[in-house]
C-alpha positions as CSV (number, residue, x, y, z in Angstrom):
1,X,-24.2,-22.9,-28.4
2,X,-24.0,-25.5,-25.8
3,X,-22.0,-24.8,-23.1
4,X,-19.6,-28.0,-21.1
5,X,-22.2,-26.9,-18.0
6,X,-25.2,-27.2,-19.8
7,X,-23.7,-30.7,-20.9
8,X,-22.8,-31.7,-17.2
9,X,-19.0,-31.4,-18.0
10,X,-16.9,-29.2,-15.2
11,X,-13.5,-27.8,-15.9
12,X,-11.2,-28.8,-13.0
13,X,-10.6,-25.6,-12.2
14,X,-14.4,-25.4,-11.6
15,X,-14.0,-28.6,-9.6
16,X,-11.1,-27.6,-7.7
17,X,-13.4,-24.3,-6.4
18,X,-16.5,-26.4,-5.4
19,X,-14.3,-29.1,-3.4
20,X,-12.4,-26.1,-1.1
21,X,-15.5,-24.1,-0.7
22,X,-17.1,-26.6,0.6
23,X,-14.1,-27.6,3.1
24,X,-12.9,-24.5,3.9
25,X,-15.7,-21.7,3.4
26,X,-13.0,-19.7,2.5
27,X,-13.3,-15.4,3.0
28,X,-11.6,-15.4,-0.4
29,X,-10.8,-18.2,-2.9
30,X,-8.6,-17.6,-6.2
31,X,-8.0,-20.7,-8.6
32,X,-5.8,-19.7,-11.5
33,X,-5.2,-22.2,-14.4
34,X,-2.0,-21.8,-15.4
35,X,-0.8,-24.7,-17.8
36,X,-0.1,-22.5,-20.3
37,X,3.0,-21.9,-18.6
38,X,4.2,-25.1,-18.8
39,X,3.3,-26.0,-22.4
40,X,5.7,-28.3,-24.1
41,X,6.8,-29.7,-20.2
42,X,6.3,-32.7,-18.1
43,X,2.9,-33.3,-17.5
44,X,1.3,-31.0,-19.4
45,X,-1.8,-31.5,-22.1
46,X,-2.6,-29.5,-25.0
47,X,-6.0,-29.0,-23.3
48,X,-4.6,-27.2,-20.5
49,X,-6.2,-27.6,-16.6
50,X,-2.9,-29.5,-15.4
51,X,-0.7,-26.8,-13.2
52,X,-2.7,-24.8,-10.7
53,X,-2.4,-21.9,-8.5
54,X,-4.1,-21.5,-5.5
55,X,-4.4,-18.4,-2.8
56,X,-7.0,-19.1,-0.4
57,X,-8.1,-17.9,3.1
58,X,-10.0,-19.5,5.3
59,X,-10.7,-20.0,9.3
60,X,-9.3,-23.2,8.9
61,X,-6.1,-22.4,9.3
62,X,-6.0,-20.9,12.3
63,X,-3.3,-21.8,14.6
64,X,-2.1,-24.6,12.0
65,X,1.4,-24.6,10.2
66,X,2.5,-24.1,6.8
67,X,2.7,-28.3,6.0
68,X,-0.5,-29.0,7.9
69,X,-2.6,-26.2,5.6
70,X,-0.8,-27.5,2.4
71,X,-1.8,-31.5,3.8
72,X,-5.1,-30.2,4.5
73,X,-5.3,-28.8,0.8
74,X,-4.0,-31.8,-0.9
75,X,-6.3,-33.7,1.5
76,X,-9.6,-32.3,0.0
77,X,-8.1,-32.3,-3.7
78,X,-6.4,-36.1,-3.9
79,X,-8.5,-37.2,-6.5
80,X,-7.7,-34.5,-8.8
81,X,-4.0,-34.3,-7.7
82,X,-4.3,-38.3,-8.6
83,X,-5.2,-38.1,-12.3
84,X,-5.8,-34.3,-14.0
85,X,-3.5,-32.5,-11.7
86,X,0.4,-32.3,-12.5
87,X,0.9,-29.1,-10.4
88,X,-0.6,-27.0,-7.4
89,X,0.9,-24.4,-5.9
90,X,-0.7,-23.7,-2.3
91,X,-0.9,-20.1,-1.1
92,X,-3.3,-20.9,2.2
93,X,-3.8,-18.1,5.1
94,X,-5.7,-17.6,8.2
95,X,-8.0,-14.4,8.6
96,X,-5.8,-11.4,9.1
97,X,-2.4,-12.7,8.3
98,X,-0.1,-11.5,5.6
99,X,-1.5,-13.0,2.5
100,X,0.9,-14.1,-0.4
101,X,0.3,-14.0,-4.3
């Protein structure tokens, strides 16, 4: 069976993990689709990849504020927040602060 990387085709999800590694060389990274949540609601496909969740920490934010991380964030991922994307919810943290789910 041919697989959608063998054919060059990347899942958004897999997109939206290459785009903030590379910006934020994050100490931990977790993408979680979650459009089958929101089936049957606004802006949602039947093929999924459309509402995201995010927990991510990196550097980066050190010594920035909550809006700056989440402009930051939507920064690196306009493209995708511009056409696939209906929903991301942002969980970014510096090294050694509290972390959020």
């Amino acid at each position: 069976m041919v697989s959608e990387k063998d054919c060059g085709i990347v899942s958004v999800k897999s997109l939206i993990e290459q785009k903030l590694q590379a910006a934020f060389a994050p100490e931990s990274l977790a993408v979680v689709d979650e459009s089958h949540l929101h089936a049957g609601h606004a802006g949602a496909r039947p093929e999924g990849e459309t509402h995201f969740r995010v927990t991510l920490v990196s550097p980066a934010f050190a010594g920035k504020g909550r809006i700056e991380r989440h402009r930051m964030v939507n920064a690196v991922l306009s493209e995708e927040l511009a056409g696939p994307v209906h929903a991301l919810a942002v969980h970014p943290s510096a090294p050694g602060e509290p972390g959020r789910g």
